[in-house]
TORBASE-75577 format. One line per field, with one value per residue: residue number from 0; y, x, z of N, C-alpha, C in turn. Coordinates in steps of 0.02 Angstrom, whole numbers. Layout:
BEGIN
i <- (NUM  ...)
n_Y <- (Y  ...)
n_X <- (X  ...)
n_Z <- (Z  ...)
ca_Y <- (Y  ...)
ca_X <- (X  ...)
ca_Z <- (Z  ...)
c_Y <- (Y  ...)
c_X <- (X  ...)
c_Z <- (Z  ...)
***
This chain:
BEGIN
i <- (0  1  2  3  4  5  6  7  8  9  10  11  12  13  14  15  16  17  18  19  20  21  22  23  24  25  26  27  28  29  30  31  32  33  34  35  36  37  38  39  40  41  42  43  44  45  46  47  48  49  50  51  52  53  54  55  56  57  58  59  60  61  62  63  64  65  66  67  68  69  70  71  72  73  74  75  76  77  78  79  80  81  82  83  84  85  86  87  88  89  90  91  92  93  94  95  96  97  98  99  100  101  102  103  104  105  106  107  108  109  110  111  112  113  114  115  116  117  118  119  120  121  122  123  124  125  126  127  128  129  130  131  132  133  134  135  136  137  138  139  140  141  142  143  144  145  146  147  148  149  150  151  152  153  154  155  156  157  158  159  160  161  162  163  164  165  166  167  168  169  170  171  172  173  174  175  176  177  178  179  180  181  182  183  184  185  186  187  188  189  190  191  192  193  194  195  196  197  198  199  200  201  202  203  204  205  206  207  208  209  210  211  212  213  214  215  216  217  218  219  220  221  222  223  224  225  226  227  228  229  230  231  232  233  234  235  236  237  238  239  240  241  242  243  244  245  246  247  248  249  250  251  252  253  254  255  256  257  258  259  260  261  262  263  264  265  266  267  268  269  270  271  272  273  274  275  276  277  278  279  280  281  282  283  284  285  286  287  288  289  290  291)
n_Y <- (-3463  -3595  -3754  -3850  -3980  -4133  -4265  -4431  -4442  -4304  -4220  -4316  -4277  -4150  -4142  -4243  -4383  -4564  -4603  -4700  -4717  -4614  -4665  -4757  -4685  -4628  -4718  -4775  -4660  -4582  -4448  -4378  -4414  -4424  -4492  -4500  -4496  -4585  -4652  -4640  -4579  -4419  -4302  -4181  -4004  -3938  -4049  -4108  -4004  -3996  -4126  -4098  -4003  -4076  -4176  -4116  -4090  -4067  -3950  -3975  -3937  -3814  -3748  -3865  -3854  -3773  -3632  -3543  -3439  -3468  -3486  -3368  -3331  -3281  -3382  -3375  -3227  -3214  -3102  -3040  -3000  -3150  -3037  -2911  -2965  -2948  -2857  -2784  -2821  -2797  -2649  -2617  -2658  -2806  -2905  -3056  -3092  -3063  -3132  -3279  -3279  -3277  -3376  -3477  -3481  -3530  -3685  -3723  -3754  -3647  -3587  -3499  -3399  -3380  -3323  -3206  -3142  -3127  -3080  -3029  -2913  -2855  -2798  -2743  -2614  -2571  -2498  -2432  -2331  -2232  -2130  -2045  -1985  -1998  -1933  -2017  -2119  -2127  -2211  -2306  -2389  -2405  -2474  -2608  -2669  -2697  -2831  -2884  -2929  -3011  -3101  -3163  -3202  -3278  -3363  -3452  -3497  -3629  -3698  -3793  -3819  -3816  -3932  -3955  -3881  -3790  -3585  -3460  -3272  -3129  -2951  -2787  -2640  -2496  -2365  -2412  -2454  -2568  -2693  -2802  -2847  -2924  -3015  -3097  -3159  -3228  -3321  -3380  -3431  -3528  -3632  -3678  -3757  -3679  -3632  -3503  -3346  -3176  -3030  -2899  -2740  -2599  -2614  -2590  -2617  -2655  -2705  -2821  -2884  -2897  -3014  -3120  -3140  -3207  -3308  -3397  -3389  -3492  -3413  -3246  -3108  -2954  -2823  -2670  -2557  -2451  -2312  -2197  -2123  -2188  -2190  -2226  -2336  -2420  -2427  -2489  -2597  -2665  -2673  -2764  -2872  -2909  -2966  -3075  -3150  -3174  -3276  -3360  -3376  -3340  -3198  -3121  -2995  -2873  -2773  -2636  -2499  -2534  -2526  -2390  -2411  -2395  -2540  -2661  -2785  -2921  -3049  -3107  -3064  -3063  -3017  -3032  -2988  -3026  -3121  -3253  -3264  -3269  -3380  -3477  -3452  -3495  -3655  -3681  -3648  -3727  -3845  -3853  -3819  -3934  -4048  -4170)
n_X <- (-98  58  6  76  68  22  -82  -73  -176  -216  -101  -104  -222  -192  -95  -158  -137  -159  -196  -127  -32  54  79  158  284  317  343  442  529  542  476  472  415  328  278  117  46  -46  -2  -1  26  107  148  269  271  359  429  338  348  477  461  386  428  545  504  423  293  156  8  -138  -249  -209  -261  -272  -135  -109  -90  -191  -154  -116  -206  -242  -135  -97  -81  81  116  146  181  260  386  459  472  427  291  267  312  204  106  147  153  8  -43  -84  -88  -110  -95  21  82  64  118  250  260  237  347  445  373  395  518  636  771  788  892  888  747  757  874  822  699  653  748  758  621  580  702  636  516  569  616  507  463  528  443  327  209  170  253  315  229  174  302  329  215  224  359  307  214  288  376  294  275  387  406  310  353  467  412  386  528  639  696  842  905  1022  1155  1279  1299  1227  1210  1156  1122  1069  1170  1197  1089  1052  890  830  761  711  828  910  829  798  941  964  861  912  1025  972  917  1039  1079  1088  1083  1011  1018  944  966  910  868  961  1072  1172  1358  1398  1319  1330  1427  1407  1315  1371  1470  1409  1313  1397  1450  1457  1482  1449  1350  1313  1218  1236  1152  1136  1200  1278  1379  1537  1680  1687  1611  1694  1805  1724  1696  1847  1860  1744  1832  1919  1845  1798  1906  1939  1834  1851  1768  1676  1645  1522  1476  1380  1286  1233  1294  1434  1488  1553  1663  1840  1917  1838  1882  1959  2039  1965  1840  1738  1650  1487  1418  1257  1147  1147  1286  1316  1272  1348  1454  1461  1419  1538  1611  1572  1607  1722  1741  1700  1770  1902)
n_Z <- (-9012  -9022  -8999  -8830  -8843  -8939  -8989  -9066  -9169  -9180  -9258  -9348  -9409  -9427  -9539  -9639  -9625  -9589  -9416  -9374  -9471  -9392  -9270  -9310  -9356  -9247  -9186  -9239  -9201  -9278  -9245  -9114  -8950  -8795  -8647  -8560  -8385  -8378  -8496  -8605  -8780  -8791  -8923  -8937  -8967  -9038  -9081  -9180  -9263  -9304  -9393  -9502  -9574  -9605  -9692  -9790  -9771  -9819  -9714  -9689  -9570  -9502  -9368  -9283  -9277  -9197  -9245  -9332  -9401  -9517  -9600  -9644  -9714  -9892  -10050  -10122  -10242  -10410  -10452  -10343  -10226  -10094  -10001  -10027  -10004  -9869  -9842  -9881  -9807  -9696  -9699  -9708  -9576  -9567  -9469  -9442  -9566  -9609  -9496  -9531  -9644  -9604  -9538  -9638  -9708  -9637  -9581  -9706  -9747  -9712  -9649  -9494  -9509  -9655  -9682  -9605  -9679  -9803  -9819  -9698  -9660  -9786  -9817  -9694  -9717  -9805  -9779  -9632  -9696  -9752  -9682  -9747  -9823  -9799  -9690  -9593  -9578  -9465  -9377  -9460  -9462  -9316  -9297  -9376  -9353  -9181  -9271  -9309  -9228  -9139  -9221  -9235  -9079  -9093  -9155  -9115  -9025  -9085  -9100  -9073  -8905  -8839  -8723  -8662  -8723  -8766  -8669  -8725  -8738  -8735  -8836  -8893  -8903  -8806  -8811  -8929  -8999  -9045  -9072  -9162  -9253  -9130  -9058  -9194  -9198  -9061  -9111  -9199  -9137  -9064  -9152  -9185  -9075  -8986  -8796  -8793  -8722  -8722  -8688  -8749  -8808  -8781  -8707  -8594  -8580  -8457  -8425  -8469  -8436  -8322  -8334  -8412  -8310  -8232  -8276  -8374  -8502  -8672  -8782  -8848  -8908  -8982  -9037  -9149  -9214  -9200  -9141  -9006  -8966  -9053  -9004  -8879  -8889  -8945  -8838  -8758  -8807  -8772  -8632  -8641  -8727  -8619  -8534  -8578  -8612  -8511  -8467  -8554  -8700  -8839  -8948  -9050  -9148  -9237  -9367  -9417  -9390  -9365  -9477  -9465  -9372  -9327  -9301  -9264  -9225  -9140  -9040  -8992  -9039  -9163  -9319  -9382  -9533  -9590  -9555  -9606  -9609  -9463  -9437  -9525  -9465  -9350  -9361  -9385  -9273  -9181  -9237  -9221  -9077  -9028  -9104  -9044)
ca_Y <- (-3484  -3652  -3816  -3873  -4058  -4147  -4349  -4451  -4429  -4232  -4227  -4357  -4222  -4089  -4168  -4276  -4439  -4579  -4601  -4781  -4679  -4541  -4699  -4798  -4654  -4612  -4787  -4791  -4635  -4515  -4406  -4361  -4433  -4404  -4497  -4475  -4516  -4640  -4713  -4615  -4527  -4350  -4270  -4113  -3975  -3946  -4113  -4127  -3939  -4016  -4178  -4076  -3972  -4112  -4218  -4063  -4079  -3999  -3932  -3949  -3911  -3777  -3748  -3911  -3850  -3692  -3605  -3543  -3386  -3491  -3471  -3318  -3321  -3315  -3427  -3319  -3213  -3210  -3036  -2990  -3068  -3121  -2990  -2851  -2995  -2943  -2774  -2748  -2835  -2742  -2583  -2644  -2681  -2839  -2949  -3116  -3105  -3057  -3203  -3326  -3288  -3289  -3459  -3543  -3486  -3599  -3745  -3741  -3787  -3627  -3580  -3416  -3333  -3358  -3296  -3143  -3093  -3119  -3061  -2973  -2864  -2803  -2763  -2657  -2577  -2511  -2479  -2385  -2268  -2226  -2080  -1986  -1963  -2006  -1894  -2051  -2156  -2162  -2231  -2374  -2409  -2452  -2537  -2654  -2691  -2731  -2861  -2934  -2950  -3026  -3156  -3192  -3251  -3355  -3437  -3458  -3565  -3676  -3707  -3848  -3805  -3857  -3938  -3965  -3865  -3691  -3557  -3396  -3218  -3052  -2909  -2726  -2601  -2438  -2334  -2459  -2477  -2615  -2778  -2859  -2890  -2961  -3051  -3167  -3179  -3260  -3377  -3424  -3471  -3587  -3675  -3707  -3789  -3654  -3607  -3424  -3307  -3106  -2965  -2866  -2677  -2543  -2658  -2584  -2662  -2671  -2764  -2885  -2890  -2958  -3075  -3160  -3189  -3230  -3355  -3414  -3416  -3484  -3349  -3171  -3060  -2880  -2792  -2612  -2517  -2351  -2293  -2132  -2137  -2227  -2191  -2255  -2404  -2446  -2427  -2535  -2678  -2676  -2690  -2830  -2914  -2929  -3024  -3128  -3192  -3211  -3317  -3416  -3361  -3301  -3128  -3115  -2918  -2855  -2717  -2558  -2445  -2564  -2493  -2351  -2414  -2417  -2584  -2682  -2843  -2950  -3120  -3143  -3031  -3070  -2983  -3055  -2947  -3055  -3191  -3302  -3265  -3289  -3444  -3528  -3439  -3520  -3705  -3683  -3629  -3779  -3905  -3843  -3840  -4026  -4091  -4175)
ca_X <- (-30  55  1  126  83  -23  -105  -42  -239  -207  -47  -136  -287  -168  -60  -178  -97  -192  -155  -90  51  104  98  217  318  328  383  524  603  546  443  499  356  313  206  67  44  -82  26  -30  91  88  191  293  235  430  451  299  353  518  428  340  480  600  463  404  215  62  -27  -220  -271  -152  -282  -256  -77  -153  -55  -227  -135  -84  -241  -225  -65  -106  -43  124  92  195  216  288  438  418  493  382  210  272  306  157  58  148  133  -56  -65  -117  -50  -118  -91  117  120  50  174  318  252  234  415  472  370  414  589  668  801  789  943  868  697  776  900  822  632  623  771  738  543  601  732  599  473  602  615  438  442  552  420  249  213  139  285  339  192  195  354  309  145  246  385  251  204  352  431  234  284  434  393  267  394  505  388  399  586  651  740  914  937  1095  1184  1333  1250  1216  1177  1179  1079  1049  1212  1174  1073  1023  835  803  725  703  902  925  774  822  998  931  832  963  1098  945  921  1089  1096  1138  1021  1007  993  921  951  850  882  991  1093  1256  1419  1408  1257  1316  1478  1388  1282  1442  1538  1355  1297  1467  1435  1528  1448  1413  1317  1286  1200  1248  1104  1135  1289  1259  1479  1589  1745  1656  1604  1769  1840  1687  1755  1926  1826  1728  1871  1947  1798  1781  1952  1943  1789  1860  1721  1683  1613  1497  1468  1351  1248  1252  1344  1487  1541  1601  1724  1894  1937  1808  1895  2001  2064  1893  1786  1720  1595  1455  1383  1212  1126  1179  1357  1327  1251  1396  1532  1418  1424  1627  1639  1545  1618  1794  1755  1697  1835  1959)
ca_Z <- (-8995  -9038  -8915  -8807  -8867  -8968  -8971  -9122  -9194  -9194  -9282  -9413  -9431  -9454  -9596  -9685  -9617  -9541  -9339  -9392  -9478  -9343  -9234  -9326  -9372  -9183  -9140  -9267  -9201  -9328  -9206  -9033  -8922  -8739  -8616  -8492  -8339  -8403  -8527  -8685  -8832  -8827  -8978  -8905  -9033  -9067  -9133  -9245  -9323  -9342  -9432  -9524  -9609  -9630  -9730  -9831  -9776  -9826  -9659  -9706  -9532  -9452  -9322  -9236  -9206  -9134  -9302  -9375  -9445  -9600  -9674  -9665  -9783  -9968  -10093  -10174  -10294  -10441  -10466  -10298  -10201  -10032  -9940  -10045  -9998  -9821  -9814  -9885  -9743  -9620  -9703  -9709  -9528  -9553  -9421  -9441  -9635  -9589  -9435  -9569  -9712  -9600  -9524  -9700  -9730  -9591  -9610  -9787  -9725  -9724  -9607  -9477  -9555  -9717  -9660  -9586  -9723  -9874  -9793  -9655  -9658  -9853  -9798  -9646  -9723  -9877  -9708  -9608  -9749  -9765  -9621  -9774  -9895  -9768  -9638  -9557  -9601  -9397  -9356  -9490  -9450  -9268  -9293  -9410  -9290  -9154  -9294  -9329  -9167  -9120  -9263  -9203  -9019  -9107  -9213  -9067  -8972  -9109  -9121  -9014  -8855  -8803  -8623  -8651  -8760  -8743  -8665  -8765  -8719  -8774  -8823  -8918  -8865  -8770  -8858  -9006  -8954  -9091  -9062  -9197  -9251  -9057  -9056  -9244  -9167  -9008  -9134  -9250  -9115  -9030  -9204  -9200  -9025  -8905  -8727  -8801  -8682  -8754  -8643  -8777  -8827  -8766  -8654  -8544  -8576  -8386  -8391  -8522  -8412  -8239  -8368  -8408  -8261  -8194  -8337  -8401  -8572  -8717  -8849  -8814  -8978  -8973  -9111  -9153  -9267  -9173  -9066  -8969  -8958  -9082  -8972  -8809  -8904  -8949  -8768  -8697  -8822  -8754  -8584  -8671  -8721  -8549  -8492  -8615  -8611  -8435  -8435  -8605  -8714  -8902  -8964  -9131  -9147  -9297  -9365  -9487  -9372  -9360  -9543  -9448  -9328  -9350  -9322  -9212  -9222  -9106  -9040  -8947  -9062  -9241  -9335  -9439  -9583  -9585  -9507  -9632  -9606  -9420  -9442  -9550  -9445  -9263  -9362  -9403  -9220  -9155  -9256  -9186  -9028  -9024  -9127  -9031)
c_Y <- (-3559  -3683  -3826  -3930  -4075  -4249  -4375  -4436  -4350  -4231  -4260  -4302  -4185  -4086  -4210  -4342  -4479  -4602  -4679  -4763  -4646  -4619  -4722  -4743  -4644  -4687  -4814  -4732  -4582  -4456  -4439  -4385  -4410  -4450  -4487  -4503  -4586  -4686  -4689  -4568  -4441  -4339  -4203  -4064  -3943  -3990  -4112  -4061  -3989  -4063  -4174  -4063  -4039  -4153  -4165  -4070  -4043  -3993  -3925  -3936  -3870  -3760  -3777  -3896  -3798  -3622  -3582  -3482  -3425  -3494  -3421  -3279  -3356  -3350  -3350  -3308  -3193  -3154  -2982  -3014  -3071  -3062  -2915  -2902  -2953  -2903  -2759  -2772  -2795  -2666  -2561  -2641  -2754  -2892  -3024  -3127  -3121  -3123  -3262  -3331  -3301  -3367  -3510  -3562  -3536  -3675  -3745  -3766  -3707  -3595  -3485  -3380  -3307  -3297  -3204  -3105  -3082  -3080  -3023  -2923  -2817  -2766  -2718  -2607  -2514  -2464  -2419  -2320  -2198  -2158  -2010  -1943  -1958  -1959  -1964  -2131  -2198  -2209  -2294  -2421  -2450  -2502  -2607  -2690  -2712  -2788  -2915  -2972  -3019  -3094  -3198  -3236  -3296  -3412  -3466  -3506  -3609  -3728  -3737  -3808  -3837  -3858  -3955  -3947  -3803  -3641  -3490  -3338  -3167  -3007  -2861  -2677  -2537  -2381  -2333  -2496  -2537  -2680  -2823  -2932  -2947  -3042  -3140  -3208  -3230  -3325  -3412  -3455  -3538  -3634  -3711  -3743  -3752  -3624  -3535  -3370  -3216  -3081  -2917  -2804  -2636  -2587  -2631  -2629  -2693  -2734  -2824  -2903  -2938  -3033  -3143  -3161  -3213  -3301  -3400  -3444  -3438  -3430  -3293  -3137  -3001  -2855  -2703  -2585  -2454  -2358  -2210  -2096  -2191  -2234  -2230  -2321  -2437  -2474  -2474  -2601  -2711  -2686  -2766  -2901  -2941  -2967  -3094  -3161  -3214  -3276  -3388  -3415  -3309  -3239  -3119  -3038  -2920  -2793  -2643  -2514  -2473  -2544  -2430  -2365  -2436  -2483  -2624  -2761  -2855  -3022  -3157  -3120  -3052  -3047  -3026  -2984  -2965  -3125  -3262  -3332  -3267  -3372  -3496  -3518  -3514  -3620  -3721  -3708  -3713  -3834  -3890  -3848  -3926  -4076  -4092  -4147)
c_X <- (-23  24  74  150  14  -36  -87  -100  -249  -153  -88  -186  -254  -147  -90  -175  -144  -163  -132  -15  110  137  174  274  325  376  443  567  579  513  453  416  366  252  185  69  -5  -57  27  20  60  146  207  278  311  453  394  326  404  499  414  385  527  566  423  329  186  28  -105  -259  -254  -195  -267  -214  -68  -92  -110  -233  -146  -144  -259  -195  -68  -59  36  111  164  244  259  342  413  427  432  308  229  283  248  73  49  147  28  -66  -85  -88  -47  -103  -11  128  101  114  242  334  250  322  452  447  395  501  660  706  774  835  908  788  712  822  870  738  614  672  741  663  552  650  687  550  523  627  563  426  491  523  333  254  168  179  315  322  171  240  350  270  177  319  365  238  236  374  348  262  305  453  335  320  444  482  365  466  616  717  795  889  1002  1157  1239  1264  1245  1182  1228  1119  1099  1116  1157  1156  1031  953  780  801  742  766  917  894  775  908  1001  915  872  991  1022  921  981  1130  1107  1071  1037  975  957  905  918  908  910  1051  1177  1295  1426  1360  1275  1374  1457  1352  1354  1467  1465  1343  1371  1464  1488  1548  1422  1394  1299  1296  1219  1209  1119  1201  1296  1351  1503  1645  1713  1630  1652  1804  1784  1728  1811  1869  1801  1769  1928  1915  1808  1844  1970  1892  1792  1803  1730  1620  1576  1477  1416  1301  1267  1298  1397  1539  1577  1641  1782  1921  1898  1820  1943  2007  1993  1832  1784  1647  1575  1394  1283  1195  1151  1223  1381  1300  1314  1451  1510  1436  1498  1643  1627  1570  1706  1809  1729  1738  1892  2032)
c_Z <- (-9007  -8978  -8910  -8823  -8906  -8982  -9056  -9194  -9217  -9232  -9365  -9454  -9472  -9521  -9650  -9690  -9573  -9483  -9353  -9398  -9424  -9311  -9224  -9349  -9287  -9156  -9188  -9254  -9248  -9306  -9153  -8997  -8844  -8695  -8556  -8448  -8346  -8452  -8616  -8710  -8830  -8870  -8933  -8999  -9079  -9120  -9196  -9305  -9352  -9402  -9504  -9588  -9630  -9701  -9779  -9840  -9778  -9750  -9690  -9657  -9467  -9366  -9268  -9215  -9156  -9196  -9359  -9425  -9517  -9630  -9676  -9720  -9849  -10010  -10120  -10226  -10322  -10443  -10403  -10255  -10144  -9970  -9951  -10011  -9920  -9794  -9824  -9831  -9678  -9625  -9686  -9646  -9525  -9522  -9444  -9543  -9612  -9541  -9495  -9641  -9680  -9569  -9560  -9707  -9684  -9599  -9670  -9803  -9723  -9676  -9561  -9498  -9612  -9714  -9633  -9635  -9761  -9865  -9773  -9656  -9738  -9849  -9749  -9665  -9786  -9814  -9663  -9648  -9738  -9723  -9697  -9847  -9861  -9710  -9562  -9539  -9525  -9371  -9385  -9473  -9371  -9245  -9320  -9373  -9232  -9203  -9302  -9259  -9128  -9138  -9249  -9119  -9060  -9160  -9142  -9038  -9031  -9126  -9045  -8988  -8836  -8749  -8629  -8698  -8726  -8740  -8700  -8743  -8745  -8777  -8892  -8862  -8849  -8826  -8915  -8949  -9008  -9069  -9087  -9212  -9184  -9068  -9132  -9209  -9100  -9047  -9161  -9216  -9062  -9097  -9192  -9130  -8975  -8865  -8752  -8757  -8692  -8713  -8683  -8782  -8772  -8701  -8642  -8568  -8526  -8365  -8422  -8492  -8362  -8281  -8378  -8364  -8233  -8236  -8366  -8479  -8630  -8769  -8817  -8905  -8934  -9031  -9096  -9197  -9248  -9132  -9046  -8956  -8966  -9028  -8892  -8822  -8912  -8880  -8742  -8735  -8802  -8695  -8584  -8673  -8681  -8517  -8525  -8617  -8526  -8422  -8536  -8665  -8779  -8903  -9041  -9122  -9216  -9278  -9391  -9426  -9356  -9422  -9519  -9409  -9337  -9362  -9229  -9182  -9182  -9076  -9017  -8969  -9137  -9250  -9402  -9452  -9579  -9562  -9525  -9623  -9523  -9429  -9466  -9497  -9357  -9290  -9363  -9322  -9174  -9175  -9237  -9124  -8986  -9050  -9086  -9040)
***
């Protein structure tokens, strides 16, 4: 698992940089610092990822940041994209190969939307197949979800925390016992500044009802992959959107069984197609509600 922090001398190890550098890069501001009770820099392991990524560094000793998947994760190979390098890990089982490729993709500067559309959804969607041609295909399918979702709290505790940002919560509707979607959705809106809260899979309207007047959030998400009743989903929305205009508060909806509903949209509800397209709609939203 990552460290929590690291001494300007670790950081240097990791990157190749001598501790002269981090130093002086710490004392102009370019890394977030921290100190001890004794007086000494610790690096928060947030800030150095960030560092890391912004400055497009080589990691030659991922260990130090307690990230010793990545050598795990082979160079890319030409002939395969990365979403096929990554199905075929997790069709593989192989954990620490899959947490290492999806950990380069981040240092390497690449956003969690992007990471999740262009990656991980196209590899689970060939994977979630697999049960219609394997008689063992179920059983892939969950080992490799265990993997992912594994991945994904480890990328998580790399991705700097708001204290002071809109608060965010949501979840998986009733029924829909999927993770993963929740789980990037959670990540994306804490990239993008918000205390993300993830009630996780199968989650009541009711429950996501007391969460809000409890929490008072500005953002509510709920993913739809499954719906056990279209017409009862419909009617919780109107429900939905009685709260939410009571407590002043926006609605992002998404997820394949949303193509069937008549018309899931309204003054307090908008639906994003992919992460991407939550992501741009979440910076619009943000830069509207801070403009004077």
């Amino acid at each position: 698992m990552p460290k929590s922090g690291l001494s300007p001398r670790e950081l240097a190890l990791a990157i190749g940089a001598s501790e002269s550098s981090v130093k002086r890069w710490a004392d102009d501001g370019h890394i977030g610092i921290a100190k001890t009770a004794g007086g000494h820099r610790r690096i928060p392991i947030a800030d150095a990822i960030r560092f890391i990524r912004e400055r497009h560094l080589a990691i030659e000793r991922p260990e130090i940041l307690g990230l010793g998947e990545l050598q795990a994760a082979p160079e890319a190979q030409r002939a395969a994209s990365p979403a096929d390098q990554l199905r075929a890990f997790l069709v593989d089982g192989k954990a620490a190969e899959a947490r290492g490729l999806i950990l380069s993709w981040y240092l390497a500067g690449q956003s969690i939307a992007t990471i999740g559309d262009e990656h991980l959804r196209p590899a689970f969607e060939t994977i979630g197949s697999l049960w219609l041609d394997s008689s063992d295909g179920i059983f892939v399918e969950h080992r490799a979800t265990e993997i992912g979702l594994a991945a994904l709290h480890q990328l998580s505790a790399l991705l700097p925390v708001p204290t002071s940002g809109p608060v965010a919560l949501g979840g998986a509707c009733s029924g829909d016992t999927s993770l993963l979607p929740t789980t990037l959705v959670a990540m994306v809106l804490t990239e993008h500044g918000f205390r993300a809260q993830n009630l996780g899979a199968n989650t009541p309207i009711a429950s996501l009802t007391h969460a809000i007047t409890r929490e008072r959030p500005a953002l509510v998400w709920f993913s739809a992959n499954h719906l056990d009743d279209a017409r009862a989903f419909d009617r919780d929305l109107i429900a939905l959107s009685s709260t939410l205009e009571r407590f002043d508060a926006m609605a992002i909806l998404g997820g394949r069984a949303l193509a069937g509903l008549s018309n899931p949209m309204g003054p307090r509800l908008r639906v994003a197609r992919s992460l991407t397209e939550l992501a741009a709609w979440v910076d619009g939203w943000n830069q509207r509600r801070t403009t004077p």
